[in-house]
MARZA-621910 format. One line per field, with one value per atom (N, C-alpha, C, O, CB): residue in three letters; chain; atom name; x, y, z. Coordinates in steps of 0.05 Angstrom, whole numbers, plus 5000, padded with zeros to 4 digits. Atoms other than C-alpha are relative to their C-alpha. Glycine has a CB too. Layout:
resn = ALA; ...
chain = A; ...
name = CA; ...
xx = X; ...
yy = Y; ...
zz = Z; ...
END
This chain:
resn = UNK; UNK; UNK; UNK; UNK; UNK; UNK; UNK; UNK; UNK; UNK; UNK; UNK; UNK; UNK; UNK; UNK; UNK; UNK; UNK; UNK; UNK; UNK; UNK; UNK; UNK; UNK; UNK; UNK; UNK; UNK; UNK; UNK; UNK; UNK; UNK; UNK; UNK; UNK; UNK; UNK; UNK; UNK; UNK; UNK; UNK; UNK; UNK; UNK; UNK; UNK; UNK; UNK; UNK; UNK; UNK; UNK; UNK; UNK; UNK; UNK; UNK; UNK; UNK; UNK; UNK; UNK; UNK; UNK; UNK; UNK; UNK; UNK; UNK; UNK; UNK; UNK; UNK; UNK; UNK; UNK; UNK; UNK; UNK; UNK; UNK; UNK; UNK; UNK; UNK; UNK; UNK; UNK; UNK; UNK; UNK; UNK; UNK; UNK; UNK; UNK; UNK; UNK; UNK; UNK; UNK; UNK; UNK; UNK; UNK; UNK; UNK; UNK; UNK; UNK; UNK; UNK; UNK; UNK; UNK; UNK; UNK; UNK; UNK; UNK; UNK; UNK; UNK; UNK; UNK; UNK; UNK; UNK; UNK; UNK; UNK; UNK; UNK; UNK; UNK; UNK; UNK; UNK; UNK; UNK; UNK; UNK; UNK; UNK; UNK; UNK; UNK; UNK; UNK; UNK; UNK; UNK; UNK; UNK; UNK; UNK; UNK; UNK; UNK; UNK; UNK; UNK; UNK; UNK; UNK; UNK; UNK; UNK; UNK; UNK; UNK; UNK; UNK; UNK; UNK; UNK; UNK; UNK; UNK; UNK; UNK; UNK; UNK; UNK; UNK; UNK; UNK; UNK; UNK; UNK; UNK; UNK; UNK; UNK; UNK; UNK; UNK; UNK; UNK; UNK; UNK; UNK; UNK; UNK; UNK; UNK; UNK; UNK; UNK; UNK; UNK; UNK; UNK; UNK; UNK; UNK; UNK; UNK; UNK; UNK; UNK; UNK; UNK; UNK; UNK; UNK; UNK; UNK; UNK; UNK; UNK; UNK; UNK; UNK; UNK; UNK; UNK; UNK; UNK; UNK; UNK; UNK; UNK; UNK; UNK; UNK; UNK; UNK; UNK; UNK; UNK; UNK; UNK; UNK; UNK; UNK; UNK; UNK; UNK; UNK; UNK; UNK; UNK; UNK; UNK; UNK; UNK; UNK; UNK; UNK; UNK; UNK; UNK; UNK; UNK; UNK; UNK; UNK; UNK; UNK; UNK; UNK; UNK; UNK; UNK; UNK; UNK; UNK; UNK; UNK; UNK; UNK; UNK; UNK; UNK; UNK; UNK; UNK; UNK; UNK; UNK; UNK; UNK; UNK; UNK; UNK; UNK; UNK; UNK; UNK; UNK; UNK; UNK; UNK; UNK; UNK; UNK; UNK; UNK; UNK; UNK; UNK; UNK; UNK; UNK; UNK; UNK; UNK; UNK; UNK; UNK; UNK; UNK; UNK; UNK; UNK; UNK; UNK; UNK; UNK; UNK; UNK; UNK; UNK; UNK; UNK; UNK; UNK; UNK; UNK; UNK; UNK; UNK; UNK; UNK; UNK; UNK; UNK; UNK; UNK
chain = A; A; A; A; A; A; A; A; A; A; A; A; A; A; A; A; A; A; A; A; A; A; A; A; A; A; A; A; A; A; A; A; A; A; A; A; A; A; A; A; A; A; A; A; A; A; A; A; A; A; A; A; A; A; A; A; A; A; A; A; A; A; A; A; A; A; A; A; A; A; A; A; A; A; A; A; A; A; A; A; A; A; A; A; A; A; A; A; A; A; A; A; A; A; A; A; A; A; A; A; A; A; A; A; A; A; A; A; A; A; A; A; A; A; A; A; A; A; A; A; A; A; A; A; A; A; A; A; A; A; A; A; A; A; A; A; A; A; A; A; A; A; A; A; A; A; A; A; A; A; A; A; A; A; A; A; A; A; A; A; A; A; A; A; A; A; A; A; A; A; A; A; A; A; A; A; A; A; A; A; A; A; A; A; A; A; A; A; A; A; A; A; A; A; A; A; A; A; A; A; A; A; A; A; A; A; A; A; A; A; A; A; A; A; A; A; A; A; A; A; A; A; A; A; A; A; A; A; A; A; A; A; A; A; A; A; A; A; A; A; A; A; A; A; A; A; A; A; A; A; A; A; A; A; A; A; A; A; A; A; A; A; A; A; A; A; A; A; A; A; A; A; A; A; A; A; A; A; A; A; A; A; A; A; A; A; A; A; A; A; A; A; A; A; A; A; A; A; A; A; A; A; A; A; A; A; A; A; A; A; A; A; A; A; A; A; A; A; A; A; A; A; A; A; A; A; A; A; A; A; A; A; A; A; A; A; A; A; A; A; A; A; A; A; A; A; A; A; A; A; A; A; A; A; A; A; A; A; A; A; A; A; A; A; A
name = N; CA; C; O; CB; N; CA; C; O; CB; N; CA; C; O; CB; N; CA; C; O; CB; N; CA; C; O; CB; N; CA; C; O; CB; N; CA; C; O; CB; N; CA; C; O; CB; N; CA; C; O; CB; N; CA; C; O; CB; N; CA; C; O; CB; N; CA; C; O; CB; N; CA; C; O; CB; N; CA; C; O; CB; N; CA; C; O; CB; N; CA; C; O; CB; N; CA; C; O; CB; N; CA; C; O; CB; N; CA; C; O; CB; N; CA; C; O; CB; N; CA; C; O; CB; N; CA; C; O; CB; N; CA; C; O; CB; N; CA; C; O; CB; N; CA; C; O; CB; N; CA; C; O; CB; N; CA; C; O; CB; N; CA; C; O; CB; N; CA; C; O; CB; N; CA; C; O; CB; N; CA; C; O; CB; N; CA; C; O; CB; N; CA; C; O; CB; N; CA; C; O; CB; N; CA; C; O; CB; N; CA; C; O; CB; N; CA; C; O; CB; N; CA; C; O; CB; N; CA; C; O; CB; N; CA; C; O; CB; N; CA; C; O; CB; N; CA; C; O; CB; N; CA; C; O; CB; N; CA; C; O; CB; N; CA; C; O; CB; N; CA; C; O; CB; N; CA; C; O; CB; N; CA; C; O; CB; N; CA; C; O; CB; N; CA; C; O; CB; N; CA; C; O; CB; N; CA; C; O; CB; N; CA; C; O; CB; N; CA; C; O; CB; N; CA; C; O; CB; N; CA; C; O; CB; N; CA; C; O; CB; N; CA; C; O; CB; N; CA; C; O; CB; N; CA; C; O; CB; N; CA; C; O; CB; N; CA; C; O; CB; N; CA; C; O; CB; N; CA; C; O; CB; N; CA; C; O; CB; N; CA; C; O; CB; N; CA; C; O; CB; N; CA; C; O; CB; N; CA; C; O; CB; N; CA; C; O; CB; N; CA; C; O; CB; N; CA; C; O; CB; N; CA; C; O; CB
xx = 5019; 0807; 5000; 4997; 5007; 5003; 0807; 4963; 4943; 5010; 5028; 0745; 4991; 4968; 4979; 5011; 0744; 5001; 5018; 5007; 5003; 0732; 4999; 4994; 4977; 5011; 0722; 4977; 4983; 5023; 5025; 0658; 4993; 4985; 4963; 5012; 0643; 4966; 4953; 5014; 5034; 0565; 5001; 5018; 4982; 5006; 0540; 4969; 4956; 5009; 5027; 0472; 4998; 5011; 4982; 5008; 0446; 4976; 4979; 5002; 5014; 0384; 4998; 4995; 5001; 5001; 0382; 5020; 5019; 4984; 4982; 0449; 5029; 5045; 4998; 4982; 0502; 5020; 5043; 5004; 4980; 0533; 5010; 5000; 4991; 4972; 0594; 5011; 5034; 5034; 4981; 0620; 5007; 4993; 4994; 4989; 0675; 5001; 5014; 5019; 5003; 0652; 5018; 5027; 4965; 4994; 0680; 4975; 4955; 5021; 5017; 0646; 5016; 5036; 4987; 4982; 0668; 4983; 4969; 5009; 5020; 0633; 4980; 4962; 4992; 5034; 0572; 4989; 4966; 4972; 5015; 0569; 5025; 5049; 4998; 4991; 0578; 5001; 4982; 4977; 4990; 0617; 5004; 5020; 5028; 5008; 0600; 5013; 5016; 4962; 4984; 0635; 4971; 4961; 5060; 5016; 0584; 4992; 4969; 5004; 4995; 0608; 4980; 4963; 5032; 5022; 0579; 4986; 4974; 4992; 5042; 0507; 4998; 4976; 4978; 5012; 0507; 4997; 4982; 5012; 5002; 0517; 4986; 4975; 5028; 5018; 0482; 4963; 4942; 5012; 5034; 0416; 4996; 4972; 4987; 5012; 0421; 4991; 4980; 4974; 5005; 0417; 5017; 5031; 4984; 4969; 0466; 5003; 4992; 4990; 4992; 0504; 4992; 5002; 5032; 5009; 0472; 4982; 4984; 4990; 5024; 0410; 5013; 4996; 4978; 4990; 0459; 5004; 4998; 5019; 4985; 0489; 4981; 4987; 5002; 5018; 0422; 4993; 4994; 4972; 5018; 0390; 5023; 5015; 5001; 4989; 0456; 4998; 4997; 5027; 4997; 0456; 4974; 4976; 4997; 5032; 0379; 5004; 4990; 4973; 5003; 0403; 5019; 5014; 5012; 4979; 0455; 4984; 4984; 5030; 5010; 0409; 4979; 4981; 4990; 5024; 0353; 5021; 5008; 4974; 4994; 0402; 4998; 4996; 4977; 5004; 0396; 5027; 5029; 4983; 4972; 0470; 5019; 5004; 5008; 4983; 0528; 5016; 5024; 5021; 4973; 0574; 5018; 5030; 5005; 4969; 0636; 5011; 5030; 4993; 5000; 0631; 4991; 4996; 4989; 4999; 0609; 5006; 4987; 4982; 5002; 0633; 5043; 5056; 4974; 4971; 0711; 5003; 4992; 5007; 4999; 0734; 5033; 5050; 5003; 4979; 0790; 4995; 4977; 5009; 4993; 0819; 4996; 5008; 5035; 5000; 0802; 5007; 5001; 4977; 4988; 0844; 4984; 4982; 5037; 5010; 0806; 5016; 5021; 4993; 4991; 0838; 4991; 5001; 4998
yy = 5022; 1228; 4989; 4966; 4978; 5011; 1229; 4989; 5002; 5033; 5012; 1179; 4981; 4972; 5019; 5017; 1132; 4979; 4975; 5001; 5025; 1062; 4984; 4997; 4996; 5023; 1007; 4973; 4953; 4988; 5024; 0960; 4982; 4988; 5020; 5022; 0904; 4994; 4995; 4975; 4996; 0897; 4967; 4957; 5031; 5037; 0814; 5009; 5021; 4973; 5007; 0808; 4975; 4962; 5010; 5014; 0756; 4980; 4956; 5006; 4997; 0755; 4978; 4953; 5024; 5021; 0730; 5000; 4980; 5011; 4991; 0750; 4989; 4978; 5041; 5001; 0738; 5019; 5012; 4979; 4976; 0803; 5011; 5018; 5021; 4987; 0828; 5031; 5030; 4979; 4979; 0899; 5015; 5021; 5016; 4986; 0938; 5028; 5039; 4992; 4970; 1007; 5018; 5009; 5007; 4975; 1076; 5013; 5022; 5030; 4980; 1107; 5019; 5016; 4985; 4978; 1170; 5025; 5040; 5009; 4975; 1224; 4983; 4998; 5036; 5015; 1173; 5004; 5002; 5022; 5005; 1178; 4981; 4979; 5037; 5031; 1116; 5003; 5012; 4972; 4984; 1124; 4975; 4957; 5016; 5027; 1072; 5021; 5045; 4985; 4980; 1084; 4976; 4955; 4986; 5004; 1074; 4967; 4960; 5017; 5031; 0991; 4984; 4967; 4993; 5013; 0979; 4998; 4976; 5004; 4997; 1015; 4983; 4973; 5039; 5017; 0974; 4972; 4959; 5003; 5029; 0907; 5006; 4987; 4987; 4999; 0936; 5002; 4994; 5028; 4999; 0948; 4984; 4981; 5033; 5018; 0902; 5012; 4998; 4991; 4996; 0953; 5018; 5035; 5001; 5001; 0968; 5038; 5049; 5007; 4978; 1032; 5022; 5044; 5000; 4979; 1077; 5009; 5033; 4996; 4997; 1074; 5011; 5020; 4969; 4991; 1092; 5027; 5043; 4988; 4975; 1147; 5026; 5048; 4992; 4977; 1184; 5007; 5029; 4993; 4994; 1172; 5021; 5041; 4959; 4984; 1204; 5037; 5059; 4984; 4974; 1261; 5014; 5033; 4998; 4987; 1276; 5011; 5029; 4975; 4990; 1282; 5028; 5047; 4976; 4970; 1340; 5017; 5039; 4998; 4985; 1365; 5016; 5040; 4986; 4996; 1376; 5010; 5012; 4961; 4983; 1406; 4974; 4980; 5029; 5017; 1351; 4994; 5001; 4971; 5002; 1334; 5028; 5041; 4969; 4984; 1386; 4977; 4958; 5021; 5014; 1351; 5004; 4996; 4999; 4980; 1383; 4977; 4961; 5047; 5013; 1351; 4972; 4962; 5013; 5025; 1285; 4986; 4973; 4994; 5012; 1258; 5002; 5019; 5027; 5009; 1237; 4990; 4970; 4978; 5004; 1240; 4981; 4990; 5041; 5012; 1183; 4991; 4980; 4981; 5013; 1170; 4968; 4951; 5004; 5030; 1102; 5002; 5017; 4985; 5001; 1081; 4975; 4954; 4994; 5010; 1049; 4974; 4984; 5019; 5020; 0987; 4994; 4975; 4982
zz = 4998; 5177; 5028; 5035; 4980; 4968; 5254; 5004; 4998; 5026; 4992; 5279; 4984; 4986; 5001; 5019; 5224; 5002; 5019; 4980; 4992; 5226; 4976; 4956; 5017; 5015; 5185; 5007; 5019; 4993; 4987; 5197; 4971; 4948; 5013; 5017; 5160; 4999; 5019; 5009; 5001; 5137; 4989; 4973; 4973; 5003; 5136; 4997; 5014; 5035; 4996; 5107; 5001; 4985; 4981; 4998; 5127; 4987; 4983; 5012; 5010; 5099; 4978; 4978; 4997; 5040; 5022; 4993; 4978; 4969; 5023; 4990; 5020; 5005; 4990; 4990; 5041; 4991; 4987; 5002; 5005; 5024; 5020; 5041; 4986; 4975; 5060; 4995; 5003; 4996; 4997; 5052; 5023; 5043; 4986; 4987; 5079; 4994; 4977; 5002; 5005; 5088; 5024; 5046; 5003; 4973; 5129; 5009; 4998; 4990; 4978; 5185; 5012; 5027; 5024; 4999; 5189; 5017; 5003; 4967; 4980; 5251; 4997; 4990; 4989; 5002; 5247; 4968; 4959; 5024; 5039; 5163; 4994; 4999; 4969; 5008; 5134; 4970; 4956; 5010; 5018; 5075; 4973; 4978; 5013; 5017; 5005; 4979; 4976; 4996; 5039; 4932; 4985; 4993; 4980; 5010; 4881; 4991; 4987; 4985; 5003; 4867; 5020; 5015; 5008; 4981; 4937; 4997; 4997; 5017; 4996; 4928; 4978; 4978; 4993; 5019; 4869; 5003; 4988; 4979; 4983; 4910; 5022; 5031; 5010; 4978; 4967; 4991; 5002; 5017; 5010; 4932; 4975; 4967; 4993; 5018; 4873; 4967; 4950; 5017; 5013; 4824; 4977; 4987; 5010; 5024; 4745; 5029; 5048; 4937; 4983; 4770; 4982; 4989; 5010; 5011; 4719; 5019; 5023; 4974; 4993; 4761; 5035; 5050; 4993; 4979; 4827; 4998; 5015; 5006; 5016; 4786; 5004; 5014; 4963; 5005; 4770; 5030; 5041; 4981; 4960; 4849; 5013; 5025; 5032; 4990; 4868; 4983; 4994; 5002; 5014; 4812; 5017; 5032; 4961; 4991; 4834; 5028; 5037; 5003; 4972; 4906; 4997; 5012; 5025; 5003; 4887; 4988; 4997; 4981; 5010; 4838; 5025; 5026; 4977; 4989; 4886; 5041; 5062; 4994; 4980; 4945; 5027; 5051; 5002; 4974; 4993; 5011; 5035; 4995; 4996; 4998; 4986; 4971; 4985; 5018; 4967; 4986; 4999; 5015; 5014; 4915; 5004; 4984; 4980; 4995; 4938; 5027; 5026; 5016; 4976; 5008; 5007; 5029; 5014; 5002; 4990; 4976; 4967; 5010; 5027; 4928; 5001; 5013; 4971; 5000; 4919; 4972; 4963; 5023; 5036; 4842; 5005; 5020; 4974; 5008; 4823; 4975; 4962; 5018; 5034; 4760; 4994; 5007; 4993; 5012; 4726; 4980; 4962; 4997; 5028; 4680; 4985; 4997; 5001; 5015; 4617; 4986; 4964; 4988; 5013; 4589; 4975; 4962; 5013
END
């Protein structure tokens, strides 16, 4: 993980939302919690936009996608 950073994101805007994302070679690197505070929308609807982008070849899933265990309570 040589080149990585941490940047903090301040909207200003309407929401005063803060996240701490990685920038990693110039890709800026969000787990699905963010996009769902960054755009405002449930994370099913993150879920599919991302499935559609793998489906449709635009990204690989291999190379961007990071699987961790959640443990269920």
């Amino acid at each position: 993980m040589e080149n990585a950073e941490i940047v903090i994101y301040h909207d200003t805007q309407n929401t005063n939302l803060q996240l701490e994302v990685r920038v990693e070679d110039e890709t800026v690197w969000l787990t699905q919690a963010q996009m769902v505070d960054l755009f405002g929308r449930e994370r099913s609807v993150i879920t599919k936009h991302i499935n559609n982008i793998f489906k449709e070849n635009e990204l690989a899933e291999k190379s961007n996608v990071h699987f961790l265990h959640t443990a269920i309570f």
